[in-house]
Each structure stands twice: as structure tokens, then as C-alpha cells.
N, C-alpha and C positions, 0 to 999 in steps of 0.2 A: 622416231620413224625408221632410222638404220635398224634397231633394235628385230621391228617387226618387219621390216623388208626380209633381213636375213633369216627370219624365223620360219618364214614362207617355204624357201628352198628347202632348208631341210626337215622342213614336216613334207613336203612333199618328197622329199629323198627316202624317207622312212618307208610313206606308203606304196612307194616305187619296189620298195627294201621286200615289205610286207607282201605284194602282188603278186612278186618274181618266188618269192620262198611257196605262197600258194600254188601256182602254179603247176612249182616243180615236185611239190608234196604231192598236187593232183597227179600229175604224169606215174609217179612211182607209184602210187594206187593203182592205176589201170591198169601199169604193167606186171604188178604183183597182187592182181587179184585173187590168181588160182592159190595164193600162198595164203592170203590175208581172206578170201573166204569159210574156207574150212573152220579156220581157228575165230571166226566173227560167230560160227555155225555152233561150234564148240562152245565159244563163251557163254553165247544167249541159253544152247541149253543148260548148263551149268548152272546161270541163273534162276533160270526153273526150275530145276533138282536142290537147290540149295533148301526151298521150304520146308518139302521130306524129310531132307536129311537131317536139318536141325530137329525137325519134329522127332523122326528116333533118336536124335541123340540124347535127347530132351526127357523122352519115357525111360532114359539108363541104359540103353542100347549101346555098346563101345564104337569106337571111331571106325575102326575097322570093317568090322561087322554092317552097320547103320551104311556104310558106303557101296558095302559086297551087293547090300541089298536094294540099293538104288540101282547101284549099277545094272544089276541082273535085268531090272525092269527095262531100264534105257535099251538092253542088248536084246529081250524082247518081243519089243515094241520094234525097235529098226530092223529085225531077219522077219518079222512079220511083215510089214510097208517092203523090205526088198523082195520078197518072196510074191506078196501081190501085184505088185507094180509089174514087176519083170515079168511075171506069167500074164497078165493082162497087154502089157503094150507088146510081148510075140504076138498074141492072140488079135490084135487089132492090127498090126503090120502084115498078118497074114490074109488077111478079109480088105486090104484099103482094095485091090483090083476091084473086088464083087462090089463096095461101096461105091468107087469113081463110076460104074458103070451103072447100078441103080440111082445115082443122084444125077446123071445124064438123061436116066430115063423118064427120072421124075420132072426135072427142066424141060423138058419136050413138051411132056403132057399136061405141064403149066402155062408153058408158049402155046399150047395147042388150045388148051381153055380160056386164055386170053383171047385170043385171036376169034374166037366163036362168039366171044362177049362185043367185038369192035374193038379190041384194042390192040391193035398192030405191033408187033415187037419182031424186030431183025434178028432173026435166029442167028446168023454169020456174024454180026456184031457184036451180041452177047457174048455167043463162044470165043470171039478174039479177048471180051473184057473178061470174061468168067471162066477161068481153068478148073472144073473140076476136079482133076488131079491135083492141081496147087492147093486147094482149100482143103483137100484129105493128108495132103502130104505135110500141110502146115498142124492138122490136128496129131499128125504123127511124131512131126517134132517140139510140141506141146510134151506128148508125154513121154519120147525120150529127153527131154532134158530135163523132165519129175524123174527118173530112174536116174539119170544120169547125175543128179541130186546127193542117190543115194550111194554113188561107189564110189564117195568120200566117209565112207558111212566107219573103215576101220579108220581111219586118220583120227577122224572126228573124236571117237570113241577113248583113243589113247589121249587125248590132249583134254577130255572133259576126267578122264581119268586123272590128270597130273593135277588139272584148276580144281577141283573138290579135295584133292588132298593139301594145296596151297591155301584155297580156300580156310580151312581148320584154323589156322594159326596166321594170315593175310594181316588179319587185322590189329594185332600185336605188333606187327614187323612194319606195318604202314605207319602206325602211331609212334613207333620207334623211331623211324627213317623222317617223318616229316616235322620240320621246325615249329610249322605251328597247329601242333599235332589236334587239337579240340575242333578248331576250323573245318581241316582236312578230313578229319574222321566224320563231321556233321556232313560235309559234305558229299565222300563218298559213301554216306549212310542213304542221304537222298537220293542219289544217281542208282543205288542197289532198289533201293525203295518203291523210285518210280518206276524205272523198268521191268520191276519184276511184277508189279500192279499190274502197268499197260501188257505184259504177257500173257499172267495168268486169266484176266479176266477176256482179254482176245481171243485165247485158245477155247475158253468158254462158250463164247461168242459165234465162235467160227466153227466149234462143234456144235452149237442148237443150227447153225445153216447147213453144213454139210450131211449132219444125218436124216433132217425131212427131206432135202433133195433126193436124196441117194433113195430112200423109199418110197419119195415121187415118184420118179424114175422106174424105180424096180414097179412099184405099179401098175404104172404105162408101158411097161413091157419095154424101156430102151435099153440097146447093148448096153453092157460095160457100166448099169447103174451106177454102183459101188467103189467103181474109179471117176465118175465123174462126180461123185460126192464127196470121194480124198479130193478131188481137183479142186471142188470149191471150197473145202475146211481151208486148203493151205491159201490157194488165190484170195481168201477172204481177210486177210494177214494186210494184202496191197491195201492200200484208203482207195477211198471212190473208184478205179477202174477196176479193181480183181476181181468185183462179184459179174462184170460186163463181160471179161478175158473168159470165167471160168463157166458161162453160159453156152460159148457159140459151139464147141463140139456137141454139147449134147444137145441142143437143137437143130441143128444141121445133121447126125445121126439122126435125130425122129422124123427130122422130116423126109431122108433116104429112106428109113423102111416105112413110115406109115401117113406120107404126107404133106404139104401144108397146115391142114386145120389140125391135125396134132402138134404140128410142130408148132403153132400159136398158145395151143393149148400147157404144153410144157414150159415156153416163154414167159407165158401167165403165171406158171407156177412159180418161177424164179424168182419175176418181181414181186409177189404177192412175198413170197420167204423171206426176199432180202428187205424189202421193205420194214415187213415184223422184226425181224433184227435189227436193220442197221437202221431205220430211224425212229421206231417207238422201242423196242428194247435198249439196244444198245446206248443210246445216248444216257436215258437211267441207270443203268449199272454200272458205266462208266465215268458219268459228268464230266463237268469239265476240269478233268484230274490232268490232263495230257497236259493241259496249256501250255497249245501251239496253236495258232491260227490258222483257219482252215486252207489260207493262200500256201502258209511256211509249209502245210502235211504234202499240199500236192505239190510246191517246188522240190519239197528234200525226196519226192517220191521221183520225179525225174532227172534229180542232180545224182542221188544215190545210183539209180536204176543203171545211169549213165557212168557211173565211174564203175562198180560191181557187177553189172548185169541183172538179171532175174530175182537173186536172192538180193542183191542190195535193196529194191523192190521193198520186199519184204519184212526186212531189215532197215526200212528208212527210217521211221518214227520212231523208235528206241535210240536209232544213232540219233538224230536231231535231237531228240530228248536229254541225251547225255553232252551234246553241247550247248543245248540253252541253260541247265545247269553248272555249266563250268562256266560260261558268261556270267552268271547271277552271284557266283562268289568273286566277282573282281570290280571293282569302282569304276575302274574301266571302262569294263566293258559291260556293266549292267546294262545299259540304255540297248545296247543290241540284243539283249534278250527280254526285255521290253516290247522290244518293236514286234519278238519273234511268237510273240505272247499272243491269247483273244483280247478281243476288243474291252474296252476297260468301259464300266458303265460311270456315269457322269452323275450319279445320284448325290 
């Protein structure tokens, strides 16, 4: 009985030990976010370049060369997205007065078409809950901080430049440096394996919804189509809230210039898209490759969002992914990656 009295305090010392070390782990996150994003930014693309890259190295193409030529594309792709974004969010910053003032005038003449049906609404009330200019100024900083995204874009660039060339030989020096090198290696082959899985086929994914959009859109004649379909490729990244985030400007645009019933009409179109994606596409092409529970996708989507910001968002399900395999190589701690697992069928 001594034995297990005293066994008590210091299993609970430990996890006192364990809480205080999380904690302060978290704190140093948040406060070295702007350090520790870039380079999460960096990594993941990385990740997705490495398919390419193997693949020229693959047809005889030199190390060198097989890199110049990814790189090339990476550089791009990023002066195109900077050159769009920045010329689109002046162009929307300069039109928010004309929009605050058309979406005041649209609100009028919907209080006013209310009111003709019998249905009474306190203009003075509304306007204290409803700031037009809030809900424009908010769509404004929507998309400077998508720009603002990108003037990490040279950092970024140099540090995916140093990981593709570590990259090349990583896995020698890994097998080298680690004791129990077979283990290790299986393991960082899975954590490569499945992040670079839930990537590419996301990107996939996220490109069949962003490009109908954007052609929705151009269709119906809303501003700024073509940036609100990059809004949704990338928003479509988040689990369950990004397709909801990356709606509300361009339905609240449609419905400044041409409405209500267009504006339901474009909303229609949204869910109609996301739906075909994310739950008859998507779940086939994908399966349940992720395994993570849909509880674990939307907690690490608010624990991440909350320690990183926006891109953590983003960035949740890869990170979680790379920690319920690091749980799953330890006796330990397997049981919590279990838990963090889907539902296990009882057949």
C-alpha cells in the first residue's frame, strides 16, 4: 500500500512536469509565430515539390538541374498569385466607398420591401447592429492578409531552396544519426507519405472548387470573379468552415451590385459546388486515408488556428497528422492516437 501511495504523487508530479513544459512550448509558439510560419510555409511546400523533383531525377535529369527547374516554377507561380492579388485587393480598396454606399442602398430598399409586405423592421436598429462599412472593411481585410500571405513569398523561397537541397541526401544522414535507424526511417517515410497524400490530392480538390466558382462568378457578372475563386482554392484547405469563410464576400458583392435574388442565386451556387466536392467527390478520392476523427480535424483546426493564426488554419490537419504518427510509433503513447483515430467498426 506505501508502495502505491507513493506512486500516486509522483505520477502526478510528472504530469504537473508534462503540463507546465506544454504550456510553455505553447506560449513560445505564439510568440514565434511570424518565425515558425514561414518556415511551416516552406516546409509543406517543399513537400509538394519533392514528387517533381524525384520524378526528374528519376528520367536522368542531374540534381542540379531537376531543382533549377522546379524552382523556376515555384518562382512562377508565386510573382503570378503576387502580381494578382496586389493589383486585385488596390482595385477593391479603391471601390469599398462606392460598395459601403451601394450596400446601404440596397438595405434601404429591402427595409422598404419589407415594410410594404407587413413586416416591420427598425431601420435605426438595424443600422446600430449592421455597419455597412464594418462588413466591407472586413472583406478588405480578408484579402490583405491573402497578400499579406505573400510578402513572405522571398523568405519562403530561400528556405524551400536550402530543404530540397537537404532534402537529396536527409535520408542517409537521418538513417546515419538515428539508433534505431529501420524504425525511424519507416516511420519518417509514413509522416512524408501521408502528408504529401493529404496535400496533393487537397490541392486537387480545392482546385475542381475554386475554378467552377470563379467561372460561376465570371458568369454572373461579380467583381473580382477570379480572386474570389483563388479565395476559395486556398480557404477550401480549412475542414468544414473555409468553404462557409470563403463565400461571404462574394455574396455580399452580388448582392451590392445586383441584389438579393442574385445574391441567393450565387449562394446556391456555392453549395451546390461544395457539396459536389466535399461530400460526394472528395470523400472517394480521399477515403479514409487521413485517419483522424472528424471531432480531432475540427479541434486541431481551432487549437492550430489559435496558436498560428490563419495559415495554422490551414496547416492544422497535416500538423495533427504528423502527430498522431509520431504517437503511433511509441507503446506509450499509441492509445492516444487511437483515440485521435475514426471510429473503429466492431465487425
Amino acid at each position: 500500500m506505501k508502495e502505491t501511495s507513493s506512486a500516486f504523487p509522483s505520477r502526478m508530479g510528472g504530469l504537473i512536469i508534462m503540463a507546465a513544459c506544454f504550456i510553455i512550448i505553447l506560449a513560445g509558439m505564439r510568440a514565434a509565430s511570424s518565425i515558425i510560419l514561414p518556415f511551416l510555409l516552406s516546409l509543406f511546400i517543399a513537400v509538394i515539390c519533392m514528387p517533381p523533383l524525384s520524378w526528374l531525377r528519376g528520367r536522368g535529369v542531374p540534381n542540379g538541374l531537376s531543382l533549377l527547374i522546379v524552382l523556376i516554377g515555384i518562382v512562377l507561380i508565386g510573382l503570378a498569385l503576387t502580381v494578382f492579388v496586389g493589383s486585385q485587393a488596390n482595385a477593391f480598396s479603391n471601390n469599398i466607398a462606392t460598395y459601403q454606399a451601394h450596400l446601404m442602398e440596397k438595405l434601404n430598399g429591402l427595409f422598404t420591401w419589407l415594410s410594404g409586405h407587413g413586416i416591420t423592421v427598425s431601420t435605426d436598429l438595424i443600422a446600430k447592429q449592421l455597419d455597412p462599412g464594418m462588413a466591407m472593411r472586413i472583406v478588405a481585410e480578408m484579402i490583405s492578409g491573402l497578400s499579406g500571405m505573400l510578402t513572405y513569398g522571398f523568405m519562403i523561397l530561400i528556405t524551400v531552396v536550402i530543404l530540397l537541397f537537404e532534402a537529396i541526401d536527409f535520408p542517409a544522414k537521418f538513417k546515419a544519426a538515428s539508433h534505431d535507424s529501420k524504425h525511424s526511417s519507416a516511420q519518417l517515410g509514413q509522416i512524408y507519405g501521408s502528408v504529401n497524400r493529404y496535400l496533393a490530392l487537397k490541392t486537387l480538390m480545392s482546385l475542381a472548387t475554386g475554378i467552377p466558382i470563379a467561372l460561376f462568378l465570371w458568369i454572373v457578372g461579380v467583381d473580382f470573379a477570379f480572386l474570389w475563386g483563388l479565395l476559395a482554392f486556398l480557404f477550401n484547405f480549412i475542414p468544414n468552415i473555409g468553404s462557409i469563410i470563403a463565400a461571404i464576400p462574394a455574396v455580399l458583392l452580388t448582392f451590392i451590385q445586383y441584389g438579393p435574388g442574385t445574391a441567393l442565386v450565387v449562394a446556391a451556387g456555392y453549395v451546390v459546388v461544395n457539396i459536389l466536392i466535399g461530400v460526394v467527390f472528395e470523400p472517394r478520392v480521399m477515403g479514409r486515408g487521413l485517419g483522424l476523427s472528424t471531432l480531432v480535424v475540427f479541434l486541431s483546426l481551432v487549437f492550430w488556428g489559435w496558436v498560428l493564426g490563419p495559415v495554422g488554419m490551414v496547416l492544422s490537419v497535416p500538423l495533427t497528422m504528423i502527430v498522431k504518427i509520431v504517437l503511433e510509433g511509441y507503446d506509450s503513447t499509441r492509445g492516444a492516437a487511437i483515440m485521435m483515430g475514426p471510429a473503429i467498426d466492431e465487425g
